[in-house]
PDBQT receptor file of N, H, CA, C and O in Angstrom, charges set to zero:
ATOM      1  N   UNK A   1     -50.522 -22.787  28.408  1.00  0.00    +0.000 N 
ATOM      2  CA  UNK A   1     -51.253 -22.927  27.172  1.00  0.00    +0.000 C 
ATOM      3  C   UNK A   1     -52.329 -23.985  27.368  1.00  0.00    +0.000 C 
ATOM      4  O   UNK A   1     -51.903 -24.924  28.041  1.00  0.00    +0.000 OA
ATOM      5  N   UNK A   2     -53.712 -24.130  26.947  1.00  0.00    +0.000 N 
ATOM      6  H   UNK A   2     -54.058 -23.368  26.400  1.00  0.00    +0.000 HD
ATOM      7  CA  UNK A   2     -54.536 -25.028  26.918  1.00  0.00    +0.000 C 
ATOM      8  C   UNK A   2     -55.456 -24.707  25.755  1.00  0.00    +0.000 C 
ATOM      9  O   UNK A   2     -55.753 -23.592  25.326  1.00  0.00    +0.000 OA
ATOM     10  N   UNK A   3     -55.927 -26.138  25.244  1.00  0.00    +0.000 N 
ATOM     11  H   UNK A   3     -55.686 -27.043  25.592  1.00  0.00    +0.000 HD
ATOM     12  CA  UNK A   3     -56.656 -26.617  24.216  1.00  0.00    +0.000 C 
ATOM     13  C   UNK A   3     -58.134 -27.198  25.154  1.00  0.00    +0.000 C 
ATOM     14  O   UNK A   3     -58.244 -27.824  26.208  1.00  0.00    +0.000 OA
ATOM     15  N   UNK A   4     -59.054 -26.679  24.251  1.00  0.00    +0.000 N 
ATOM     16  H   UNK A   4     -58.965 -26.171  23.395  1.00  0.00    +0.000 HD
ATOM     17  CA  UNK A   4     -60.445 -27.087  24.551  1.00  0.00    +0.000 C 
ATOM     18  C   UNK A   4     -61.071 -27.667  23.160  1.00  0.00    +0.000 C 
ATOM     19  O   UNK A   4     -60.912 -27.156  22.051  1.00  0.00    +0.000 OA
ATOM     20  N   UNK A   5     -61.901 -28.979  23.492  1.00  0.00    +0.000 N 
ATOM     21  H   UNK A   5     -62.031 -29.394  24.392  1.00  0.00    +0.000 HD
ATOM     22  CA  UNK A   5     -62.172 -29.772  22.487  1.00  0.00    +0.000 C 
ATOM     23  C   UNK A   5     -63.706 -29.647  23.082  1.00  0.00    +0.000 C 
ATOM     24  O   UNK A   5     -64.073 -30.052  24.185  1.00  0.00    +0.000 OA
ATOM     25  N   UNK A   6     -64.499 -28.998  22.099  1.00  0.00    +0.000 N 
ATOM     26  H   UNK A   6     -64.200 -28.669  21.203  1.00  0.00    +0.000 HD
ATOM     27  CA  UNK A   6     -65.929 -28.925  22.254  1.00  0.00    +0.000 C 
ATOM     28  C   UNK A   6     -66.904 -30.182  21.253  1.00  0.00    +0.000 C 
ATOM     29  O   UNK A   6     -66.774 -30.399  20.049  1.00  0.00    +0.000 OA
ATOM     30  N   UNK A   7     -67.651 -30.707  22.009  1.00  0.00    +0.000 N 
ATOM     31  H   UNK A   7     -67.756 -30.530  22.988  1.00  0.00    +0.000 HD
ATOM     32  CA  UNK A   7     -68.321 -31.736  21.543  1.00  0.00    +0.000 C 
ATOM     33  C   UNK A   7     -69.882 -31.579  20.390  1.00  0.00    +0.000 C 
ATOM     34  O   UNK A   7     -70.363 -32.067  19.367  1.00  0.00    +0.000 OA
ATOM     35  N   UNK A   8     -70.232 -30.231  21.763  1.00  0.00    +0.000 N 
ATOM     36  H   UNK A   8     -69.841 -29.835  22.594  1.00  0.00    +0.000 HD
ATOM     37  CA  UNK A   8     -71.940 -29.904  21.726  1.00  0.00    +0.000 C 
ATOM     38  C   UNK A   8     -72.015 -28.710  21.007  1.00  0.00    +0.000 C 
ATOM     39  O   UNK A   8     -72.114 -27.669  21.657  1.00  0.00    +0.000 OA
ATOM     40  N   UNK A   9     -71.979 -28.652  19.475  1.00  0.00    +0.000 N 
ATOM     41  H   UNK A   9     -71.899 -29.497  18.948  1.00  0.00    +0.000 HD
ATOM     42  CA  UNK A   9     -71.787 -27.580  18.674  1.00  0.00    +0.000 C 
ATOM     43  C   UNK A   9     -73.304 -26.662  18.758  1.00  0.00    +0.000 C 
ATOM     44  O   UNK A   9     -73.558 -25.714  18.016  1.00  0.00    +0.000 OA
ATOM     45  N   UNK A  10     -74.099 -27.125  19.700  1.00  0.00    +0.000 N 
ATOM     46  H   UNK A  10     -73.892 -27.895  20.303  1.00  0.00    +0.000 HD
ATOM     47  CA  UNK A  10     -74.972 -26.389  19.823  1.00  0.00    +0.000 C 
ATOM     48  C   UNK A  10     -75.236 -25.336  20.784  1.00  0.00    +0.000 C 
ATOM     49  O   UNK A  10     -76.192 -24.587  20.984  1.00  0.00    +0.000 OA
ATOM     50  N   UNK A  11     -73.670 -25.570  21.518  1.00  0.00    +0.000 N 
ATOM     51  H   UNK A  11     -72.894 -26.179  21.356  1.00  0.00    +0.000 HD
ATOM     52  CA  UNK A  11     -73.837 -24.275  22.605  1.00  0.00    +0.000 C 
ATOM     53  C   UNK A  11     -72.809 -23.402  22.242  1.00  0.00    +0.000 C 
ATOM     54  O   UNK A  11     -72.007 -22.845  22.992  1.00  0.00    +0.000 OA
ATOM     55  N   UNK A  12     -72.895 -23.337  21.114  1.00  0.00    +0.000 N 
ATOM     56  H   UNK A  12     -73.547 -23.789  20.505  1.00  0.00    +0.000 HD
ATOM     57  CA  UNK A  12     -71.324 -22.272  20.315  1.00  0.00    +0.000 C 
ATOM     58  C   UNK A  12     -72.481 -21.395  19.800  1.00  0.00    +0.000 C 
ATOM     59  O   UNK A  12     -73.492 -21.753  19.197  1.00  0.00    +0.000 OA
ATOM     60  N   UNK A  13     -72.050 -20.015  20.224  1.00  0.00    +0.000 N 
ATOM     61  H   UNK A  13     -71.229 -19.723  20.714  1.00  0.00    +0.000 HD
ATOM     62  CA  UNK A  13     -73.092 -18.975  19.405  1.00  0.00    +0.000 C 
ATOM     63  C   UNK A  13     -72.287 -18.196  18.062  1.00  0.00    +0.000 C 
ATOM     64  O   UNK A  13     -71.074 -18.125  17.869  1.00  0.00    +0.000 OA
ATOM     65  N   UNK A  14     -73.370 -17.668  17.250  1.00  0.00    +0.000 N 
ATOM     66  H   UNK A  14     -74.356 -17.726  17.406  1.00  0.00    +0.000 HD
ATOM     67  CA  UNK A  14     -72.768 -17.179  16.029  1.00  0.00    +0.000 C 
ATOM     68  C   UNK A  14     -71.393 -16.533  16.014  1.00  0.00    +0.000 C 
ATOM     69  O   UNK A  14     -70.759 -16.412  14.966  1.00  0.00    +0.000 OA
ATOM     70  N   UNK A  15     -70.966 -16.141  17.132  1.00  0.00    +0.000 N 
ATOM     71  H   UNK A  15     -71.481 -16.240  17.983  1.00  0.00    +0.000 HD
ATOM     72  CA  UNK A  15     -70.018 -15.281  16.973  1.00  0.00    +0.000 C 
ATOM     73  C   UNK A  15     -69.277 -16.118  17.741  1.00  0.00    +0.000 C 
ATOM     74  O   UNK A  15     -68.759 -15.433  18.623  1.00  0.00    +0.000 OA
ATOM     75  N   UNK A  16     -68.934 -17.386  17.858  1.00  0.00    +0.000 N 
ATOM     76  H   UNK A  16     -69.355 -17.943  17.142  1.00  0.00    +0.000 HD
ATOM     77  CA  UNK A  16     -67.665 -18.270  17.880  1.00  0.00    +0.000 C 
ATOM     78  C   UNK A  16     -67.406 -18.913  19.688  1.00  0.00    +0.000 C 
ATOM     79  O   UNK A  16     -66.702 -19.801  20.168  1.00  0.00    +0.000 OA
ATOM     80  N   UNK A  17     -68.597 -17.704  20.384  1.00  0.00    +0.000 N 
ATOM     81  H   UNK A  17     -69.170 -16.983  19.994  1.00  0.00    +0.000 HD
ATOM     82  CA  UNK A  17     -68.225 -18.276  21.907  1.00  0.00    +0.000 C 
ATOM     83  C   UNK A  17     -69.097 -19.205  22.612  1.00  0.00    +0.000 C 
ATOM     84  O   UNK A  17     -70.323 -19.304  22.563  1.00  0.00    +0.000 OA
ATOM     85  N   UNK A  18     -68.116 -19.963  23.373  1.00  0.00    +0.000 N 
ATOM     86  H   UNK A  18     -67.120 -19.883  23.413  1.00  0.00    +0.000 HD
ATOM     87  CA  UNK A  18     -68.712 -21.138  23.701  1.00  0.00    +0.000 C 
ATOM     88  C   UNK A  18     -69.218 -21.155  25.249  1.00  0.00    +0.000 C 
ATOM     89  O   UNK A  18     -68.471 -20.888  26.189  1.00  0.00    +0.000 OA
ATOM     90  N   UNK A  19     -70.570 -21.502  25.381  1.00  0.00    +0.000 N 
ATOM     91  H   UNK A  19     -71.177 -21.720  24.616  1.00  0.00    +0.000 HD
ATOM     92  CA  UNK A  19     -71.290 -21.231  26.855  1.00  0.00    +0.000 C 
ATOM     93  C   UNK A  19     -71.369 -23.006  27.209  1.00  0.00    +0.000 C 
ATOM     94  O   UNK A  19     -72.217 -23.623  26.564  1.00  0.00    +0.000 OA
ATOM     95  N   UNK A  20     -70.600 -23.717  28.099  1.00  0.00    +0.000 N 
ATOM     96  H   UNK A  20     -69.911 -23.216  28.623  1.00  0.00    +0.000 HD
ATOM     97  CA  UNK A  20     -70.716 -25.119  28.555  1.00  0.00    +0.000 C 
ATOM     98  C   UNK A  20     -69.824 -25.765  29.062  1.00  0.00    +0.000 C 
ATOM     99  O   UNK A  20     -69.084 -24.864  29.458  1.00  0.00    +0.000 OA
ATOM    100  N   UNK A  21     -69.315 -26.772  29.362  1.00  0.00    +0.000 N 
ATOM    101  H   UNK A  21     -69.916 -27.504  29.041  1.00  0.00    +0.000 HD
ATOM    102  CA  UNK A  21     -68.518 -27.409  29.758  1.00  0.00    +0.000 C 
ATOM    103  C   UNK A  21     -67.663 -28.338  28.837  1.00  0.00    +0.000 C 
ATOM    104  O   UNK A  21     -68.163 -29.440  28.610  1.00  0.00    +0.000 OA
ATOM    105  N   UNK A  22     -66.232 -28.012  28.170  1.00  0.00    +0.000 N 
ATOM    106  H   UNK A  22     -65.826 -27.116  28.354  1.00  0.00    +0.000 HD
ATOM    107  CA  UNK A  22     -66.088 -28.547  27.200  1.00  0.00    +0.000 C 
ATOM    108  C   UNK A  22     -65.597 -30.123  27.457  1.00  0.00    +0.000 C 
ATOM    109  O   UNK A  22     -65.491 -30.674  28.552  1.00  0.00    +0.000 OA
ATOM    110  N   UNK A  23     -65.298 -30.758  25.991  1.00  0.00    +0.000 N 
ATOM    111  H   UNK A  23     -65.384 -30.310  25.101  1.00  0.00    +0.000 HD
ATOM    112  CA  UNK A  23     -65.719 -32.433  26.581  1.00  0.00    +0.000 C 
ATOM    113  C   UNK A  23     -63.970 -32.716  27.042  1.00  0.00    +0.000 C 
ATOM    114  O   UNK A  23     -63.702 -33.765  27.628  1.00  0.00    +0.000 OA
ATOM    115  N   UNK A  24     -63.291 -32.098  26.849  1.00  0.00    +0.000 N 
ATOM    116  H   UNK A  24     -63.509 -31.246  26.374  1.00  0.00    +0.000 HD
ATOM    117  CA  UNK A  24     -61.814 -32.308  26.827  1.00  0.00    +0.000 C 
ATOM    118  C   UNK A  24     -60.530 -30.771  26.710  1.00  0.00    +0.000 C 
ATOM    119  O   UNK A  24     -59.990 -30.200  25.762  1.00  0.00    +0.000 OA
ATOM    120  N   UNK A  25     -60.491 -30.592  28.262  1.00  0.00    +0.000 N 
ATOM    121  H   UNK A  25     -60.930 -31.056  29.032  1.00  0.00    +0.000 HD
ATOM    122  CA  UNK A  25     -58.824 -29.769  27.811  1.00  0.00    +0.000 C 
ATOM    123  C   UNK A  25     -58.004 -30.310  28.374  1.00  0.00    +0.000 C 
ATOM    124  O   UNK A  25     -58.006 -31.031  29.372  1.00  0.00    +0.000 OA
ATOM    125  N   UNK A  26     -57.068 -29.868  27.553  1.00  0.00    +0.000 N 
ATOM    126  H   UNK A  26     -57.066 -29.282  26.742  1.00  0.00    +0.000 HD
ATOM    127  CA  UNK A  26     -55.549 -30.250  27.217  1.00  0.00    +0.000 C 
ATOM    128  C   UNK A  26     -54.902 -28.950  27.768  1.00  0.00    +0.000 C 
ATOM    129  O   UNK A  26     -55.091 -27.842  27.265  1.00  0.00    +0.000 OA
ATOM    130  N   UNK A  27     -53.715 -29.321  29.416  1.00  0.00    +0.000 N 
ATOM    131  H   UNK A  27     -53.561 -30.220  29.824  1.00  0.00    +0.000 HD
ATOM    132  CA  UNK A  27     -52.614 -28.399  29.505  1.00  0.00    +0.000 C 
ATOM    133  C   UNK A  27     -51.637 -28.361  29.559  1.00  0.00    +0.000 C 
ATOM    134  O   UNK A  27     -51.155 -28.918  30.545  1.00  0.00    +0.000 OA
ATOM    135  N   UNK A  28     -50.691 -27.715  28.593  1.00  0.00    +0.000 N 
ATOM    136  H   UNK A  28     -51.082 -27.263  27.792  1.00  0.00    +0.000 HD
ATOM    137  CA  UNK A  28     -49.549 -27.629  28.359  1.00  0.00    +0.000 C 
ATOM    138  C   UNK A  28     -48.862 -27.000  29.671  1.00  0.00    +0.000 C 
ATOM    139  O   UNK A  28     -49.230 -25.865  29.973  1.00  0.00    +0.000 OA
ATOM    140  N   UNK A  29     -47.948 -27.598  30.437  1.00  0.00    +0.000 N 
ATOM    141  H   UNK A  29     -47.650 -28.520  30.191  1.00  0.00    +0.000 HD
ATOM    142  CA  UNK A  29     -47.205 -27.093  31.729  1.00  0.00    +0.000 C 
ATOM    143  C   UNK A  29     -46.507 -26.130  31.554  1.00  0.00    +0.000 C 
ATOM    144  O   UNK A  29     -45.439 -26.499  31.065  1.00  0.00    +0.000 OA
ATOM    145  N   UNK A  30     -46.555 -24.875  31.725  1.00  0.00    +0.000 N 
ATOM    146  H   UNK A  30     -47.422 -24.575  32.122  1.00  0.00    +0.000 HD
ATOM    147  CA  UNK A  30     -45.235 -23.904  32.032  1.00  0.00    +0.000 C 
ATOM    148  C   UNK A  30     -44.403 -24.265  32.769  1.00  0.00    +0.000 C 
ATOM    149  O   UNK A  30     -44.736 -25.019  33.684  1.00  0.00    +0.000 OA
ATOM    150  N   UNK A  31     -42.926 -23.822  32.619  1.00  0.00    +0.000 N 
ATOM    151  H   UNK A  31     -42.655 -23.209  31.876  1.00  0.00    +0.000 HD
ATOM    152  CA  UNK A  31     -42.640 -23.642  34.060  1.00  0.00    +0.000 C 
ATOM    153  C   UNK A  31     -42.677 -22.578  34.823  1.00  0.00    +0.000 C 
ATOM    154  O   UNK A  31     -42.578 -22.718  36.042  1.00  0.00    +0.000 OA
ATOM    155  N   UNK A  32     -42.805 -21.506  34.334  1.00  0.00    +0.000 N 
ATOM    156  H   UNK A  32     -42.885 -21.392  33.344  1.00  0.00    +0.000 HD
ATOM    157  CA  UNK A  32     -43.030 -20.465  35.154  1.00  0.00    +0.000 C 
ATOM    158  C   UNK A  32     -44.272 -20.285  36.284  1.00  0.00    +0.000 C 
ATOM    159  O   UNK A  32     -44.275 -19.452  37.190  1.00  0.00    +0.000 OA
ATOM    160  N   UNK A  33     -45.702 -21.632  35.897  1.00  0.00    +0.000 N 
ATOM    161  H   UNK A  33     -45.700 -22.308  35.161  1.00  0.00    +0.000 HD
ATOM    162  CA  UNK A  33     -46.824 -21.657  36.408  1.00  0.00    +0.000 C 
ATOM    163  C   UNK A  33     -46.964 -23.284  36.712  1.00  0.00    +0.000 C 
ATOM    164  O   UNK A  33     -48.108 -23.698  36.901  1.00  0.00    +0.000 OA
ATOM    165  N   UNK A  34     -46.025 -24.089  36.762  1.00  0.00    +0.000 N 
ATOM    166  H   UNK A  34     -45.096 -23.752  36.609  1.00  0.00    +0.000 HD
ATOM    167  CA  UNK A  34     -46.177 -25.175  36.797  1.00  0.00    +0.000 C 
ATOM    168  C   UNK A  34     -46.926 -26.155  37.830  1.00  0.00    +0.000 C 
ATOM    169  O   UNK A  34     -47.119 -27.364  37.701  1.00  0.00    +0.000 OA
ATOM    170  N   UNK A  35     -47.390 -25.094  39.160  1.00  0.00    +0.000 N 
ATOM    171  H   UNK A  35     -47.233 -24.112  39.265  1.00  0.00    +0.000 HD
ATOM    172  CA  UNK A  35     -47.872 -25.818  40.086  1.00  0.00    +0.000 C 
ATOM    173  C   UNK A  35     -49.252 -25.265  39.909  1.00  0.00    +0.000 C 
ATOM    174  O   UNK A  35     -50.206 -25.965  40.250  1.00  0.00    +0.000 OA
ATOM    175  N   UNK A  36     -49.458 -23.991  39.372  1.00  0.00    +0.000 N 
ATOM    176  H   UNK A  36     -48.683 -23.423  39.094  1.00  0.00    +0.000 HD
ATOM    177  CA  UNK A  36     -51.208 -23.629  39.226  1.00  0.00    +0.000 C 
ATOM    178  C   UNK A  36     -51.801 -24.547  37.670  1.00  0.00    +0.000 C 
ATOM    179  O   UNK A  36     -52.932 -24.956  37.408  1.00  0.00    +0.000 OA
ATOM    180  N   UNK A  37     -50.722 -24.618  36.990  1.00  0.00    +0.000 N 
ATOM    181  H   UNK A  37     -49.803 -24.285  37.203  1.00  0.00    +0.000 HD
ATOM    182  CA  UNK A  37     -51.065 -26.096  35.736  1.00  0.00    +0.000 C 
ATOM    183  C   UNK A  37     -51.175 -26.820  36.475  1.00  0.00    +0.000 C 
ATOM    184  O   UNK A  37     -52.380 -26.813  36.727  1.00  0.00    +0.000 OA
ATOM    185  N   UNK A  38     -50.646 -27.625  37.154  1.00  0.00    +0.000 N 
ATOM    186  H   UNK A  38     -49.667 -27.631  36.950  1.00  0.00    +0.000 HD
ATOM    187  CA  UNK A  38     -50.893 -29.137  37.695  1.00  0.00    +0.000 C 
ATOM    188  C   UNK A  38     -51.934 -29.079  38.642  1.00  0.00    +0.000 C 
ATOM    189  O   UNK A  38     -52.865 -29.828  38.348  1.00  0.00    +0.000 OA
ATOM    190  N   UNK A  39     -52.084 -28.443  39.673  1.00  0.00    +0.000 N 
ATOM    191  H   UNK A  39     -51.327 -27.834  39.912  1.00  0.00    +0.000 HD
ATOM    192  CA  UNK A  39     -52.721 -28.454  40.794  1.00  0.00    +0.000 C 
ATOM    193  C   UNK A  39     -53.803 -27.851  40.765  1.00  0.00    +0.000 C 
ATOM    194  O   UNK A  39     -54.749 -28.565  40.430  1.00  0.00    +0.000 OA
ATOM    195  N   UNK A  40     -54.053 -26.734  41.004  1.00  0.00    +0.000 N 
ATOM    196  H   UNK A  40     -53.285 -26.155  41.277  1.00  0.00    +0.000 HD
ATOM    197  CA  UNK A  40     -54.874 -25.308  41.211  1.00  0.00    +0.000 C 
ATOM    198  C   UNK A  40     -55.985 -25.467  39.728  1.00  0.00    +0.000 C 
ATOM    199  O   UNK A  40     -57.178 -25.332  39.999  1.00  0.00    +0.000 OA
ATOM    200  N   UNK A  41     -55.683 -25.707  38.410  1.00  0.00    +0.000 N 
ATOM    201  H   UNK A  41     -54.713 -25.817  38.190  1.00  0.00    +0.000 HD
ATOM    202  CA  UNK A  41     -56.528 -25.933  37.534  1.00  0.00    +0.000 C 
ATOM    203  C   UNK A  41     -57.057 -27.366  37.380  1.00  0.00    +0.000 C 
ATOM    204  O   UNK A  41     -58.261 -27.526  37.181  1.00  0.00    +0.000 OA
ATOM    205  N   UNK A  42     -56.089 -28.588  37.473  1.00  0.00    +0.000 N 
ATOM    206  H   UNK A  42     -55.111 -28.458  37.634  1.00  0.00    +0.000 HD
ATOM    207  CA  UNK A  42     -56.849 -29.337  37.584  1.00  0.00    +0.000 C 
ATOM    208  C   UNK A  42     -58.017 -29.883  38.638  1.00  0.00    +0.000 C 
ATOM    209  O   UNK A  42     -58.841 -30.786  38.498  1.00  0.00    +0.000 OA
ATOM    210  N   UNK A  43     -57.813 -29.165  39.520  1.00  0.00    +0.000 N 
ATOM    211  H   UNK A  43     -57.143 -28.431  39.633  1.00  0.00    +0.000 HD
ATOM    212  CA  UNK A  43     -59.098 -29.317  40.884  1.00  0.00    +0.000 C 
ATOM    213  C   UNK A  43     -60.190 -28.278  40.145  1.00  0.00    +0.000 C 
ATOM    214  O   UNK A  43     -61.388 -28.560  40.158  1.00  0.00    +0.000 OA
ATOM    215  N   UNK A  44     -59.753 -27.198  39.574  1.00  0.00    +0.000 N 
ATOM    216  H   UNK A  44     -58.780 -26.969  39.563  1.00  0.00    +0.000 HD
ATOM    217  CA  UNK A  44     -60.987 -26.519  39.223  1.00  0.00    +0.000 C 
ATOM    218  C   UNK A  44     -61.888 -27.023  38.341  1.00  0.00    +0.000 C 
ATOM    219  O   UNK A  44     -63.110 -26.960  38.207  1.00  0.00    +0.000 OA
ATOM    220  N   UNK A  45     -60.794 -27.646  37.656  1.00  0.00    +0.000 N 
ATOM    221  H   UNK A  45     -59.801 -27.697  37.765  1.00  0.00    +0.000 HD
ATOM    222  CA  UNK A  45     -61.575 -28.194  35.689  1.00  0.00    +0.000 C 
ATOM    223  C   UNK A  45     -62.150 -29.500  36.327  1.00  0.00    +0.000 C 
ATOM    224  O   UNK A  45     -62.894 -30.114  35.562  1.00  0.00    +0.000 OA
ATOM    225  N   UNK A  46     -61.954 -30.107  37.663  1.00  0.00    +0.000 N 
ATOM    226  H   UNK A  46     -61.349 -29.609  38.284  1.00  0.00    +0.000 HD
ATOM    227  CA  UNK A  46     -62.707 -31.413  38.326  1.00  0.00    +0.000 C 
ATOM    228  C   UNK A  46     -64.489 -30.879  38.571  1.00  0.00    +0.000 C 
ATOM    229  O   UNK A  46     -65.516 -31.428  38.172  1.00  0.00    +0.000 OA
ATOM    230  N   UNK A  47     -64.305 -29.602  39.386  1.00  0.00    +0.000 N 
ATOM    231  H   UNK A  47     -63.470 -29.157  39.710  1.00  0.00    +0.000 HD
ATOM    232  CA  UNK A  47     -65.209 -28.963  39.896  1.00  0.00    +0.000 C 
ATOM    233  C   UNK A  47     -66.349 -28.858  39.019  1.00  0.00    +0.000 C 
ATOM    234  O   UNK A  47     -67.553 -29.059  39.174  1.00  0.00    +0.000 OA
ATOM    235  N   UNK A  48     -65.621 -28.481  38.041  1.00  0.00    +0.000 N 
ATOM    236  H   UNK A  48     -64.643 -28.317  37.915  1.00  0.00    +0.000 HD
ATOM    237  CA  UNK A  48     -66.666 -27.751  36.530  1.00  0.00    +0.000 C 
ATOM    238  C   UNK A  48     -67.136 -28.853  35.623  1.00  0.00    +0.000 C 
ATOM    239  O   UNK A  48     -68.057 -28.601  34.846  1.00  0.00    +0.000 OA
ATOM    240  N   UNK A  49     -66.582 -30.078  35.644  1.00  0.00    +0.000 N 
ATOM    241  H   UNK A  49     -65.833 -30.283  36.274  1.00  0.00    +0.000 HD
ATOM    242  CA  UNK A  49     -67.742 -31.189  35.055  1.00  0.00    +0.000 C 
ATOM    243  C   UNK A  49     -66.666 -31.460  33.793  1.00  0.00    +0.000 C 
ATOM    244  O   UNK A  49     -67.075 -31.857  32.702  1.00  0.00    +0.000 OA
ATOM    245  N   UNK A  50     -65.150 -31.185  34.081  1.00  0.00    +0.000 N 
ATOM    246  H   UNK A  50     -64.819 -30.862  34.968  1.00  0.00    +0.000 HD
ATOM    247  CA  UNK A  50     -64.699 -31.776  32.332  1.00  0.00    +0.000 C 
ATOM    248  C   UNK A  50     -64.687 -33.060  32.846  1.00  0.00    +0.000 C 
ATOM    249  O   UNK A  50     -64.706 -33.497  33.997  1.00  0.00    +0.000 OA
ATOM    250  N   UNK A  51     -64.631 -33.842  31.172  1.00  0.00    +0.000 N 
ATOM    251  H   UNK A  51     -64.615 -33.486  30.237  1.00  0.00    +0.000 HD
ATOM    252  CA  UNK A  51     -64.852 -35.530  31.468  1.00  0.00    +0.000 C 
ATOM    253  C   UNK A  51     -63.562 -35.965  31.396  1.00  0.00    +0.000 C 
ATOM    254  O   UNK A  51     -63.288 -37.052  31.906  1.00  0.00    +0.000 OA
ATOM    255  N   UNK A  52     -62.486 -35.139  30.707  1.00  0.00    +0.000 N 
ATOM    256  H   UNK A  52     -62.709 -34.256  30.293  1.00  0.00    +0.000 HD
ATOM    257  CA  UNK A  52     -61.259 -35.657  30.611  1.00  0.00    +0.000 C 
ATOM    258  C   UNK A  52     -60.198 -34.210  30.504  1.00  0.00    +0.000 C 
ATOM    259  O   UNK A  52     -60.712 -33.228  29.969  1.00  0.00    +0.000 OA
ATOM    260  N   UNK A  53     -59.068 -34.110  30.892  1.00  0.00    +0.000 N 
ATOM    261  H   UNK A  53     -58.651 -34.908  31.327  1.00  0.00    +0.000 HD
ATOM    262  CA  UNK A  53     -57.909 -33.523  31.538  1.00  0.00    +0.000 C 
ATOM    263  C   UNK A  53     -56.592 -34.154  31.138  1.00  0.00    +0.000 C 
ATOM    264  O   UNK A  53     -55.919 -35.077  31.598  1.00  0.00    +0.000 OA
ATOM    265  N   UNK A  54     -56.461 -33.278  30.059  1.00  0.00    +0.000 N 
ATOM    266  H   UNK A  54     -57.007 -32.529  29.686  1.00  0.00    +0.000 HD
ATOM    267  CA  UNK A  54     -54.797 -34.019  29.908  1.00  0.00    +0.000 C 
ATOM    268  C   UNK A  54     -53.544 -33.400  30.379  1.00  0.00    +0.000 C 
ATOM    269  O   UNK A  54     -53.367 -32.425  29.649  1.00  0.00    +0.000 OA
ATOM    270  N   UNK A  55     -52.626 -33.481  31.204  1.00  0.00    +0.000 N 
ATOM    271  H   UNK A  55     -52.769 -34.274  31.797  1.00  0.00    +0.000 HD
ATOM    272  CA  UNK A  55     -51.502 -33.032  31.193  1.00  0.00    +0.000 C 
ATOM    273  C   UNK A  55     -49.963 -33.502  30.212  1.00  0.00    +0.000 C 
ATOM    274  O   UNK A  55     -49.348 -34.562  30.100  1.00  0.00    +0.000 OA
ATOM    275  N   UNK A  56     -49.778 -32.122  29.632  1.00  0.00    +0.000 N 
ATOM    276  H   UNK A  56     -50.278 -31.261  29.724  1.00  0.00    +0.000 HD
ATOM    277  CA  UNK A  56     -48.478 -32.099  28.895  1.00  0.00    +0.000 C 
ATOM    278  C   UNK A  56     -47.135 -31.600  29.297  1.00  0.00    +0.000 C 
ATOM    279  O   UNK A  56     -46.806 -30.460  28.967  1.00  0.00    +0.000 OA
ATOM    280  N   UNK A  57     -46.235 -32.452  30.067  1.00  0.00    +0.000 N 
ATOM    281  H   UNK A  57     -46.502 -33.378  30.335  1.00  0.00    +0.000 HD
ATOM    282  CA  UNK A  57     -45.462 -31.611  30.283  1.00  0.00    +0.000 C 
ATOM    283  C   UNK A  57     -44.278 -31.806  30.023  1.00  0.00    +0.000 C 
ATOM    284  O   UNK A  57     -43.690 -32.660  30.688  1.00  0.00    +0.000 OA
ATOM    285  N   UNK A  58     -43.566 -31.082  28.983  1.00  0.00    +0.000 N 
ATOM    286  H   UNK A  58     -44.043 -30.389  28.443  1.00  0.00    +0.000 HD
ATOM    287  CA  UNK A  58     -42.417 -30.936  28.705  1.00  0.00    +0.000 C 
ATOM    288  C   UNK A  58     -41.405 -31.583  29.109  1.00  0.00    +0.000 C 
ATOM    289  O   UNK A  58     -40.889 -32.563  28.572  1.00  0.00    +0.000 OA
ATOM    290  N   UNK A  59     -40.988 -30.857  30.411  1.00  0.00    +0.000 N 
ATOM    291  H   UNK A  59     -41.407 -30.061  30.847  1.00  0.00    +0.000 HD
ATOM    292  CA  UNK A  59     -40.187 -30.998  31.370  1.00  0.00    +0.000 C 
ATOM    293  C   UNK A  59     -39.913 -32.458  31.862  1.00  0.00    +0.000 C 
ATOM    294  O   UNK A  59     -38.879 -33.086  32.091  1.00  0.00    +0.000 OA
ATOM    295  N   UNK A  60     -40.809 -32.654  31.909  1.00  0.00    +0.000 N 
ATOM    296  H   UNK A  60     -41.649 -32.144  31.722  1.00  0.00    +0.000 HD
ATOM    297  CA  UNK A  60     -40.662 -34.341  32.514  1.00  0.00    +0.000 C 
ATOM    298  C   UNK A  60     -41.307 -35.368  31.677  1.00  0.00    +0.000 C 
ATOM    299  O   UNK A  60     -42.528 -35.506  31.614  1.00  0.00    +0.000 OA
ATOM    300  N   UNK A  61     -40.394 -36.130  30.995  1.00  0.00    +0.000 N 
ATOM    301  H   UNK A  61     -39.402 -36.018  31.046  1.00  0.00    +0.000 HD
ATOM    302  CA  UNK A  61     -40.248 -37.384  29.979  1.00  0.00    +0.000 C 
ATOM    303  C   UNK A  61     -40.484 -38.360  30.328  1.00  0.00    +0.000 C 
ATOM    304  O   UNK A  61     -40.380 -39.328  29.574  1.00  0.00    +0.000 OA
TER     305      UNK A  61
């Protein structure tokens, strides 16, 4: 599961989709996907210019 927090309401087009780099997502860990959550997306979402990356994970308190 992940949450995207968009900053720049000017790159949202009429019909709700968003073309940019958003300022903040948030991912909730599966476990069924728990190493492409941790690993594999956060190197991508590095790649792509987010400014901040939160991990949520359940599992570990």
């Amino acid at each position: 599961m992940r949450l995207k927090v968009i900053c720049d309401e000017e790159n949202v087009s009429q019909g709700g989709k968003y073309k940019g780099t958003p300022t903040l997502v948030v991912e909730i860990v599966s476990p069924s996907s728990r190493s492409k959550d941790i690993v594999t997306k956060l190197d991508f979402y590095m790649q792509s210019g987010i400014r901040e990356y939160l991990i949520v994970d359940p599992d570990n308190k």
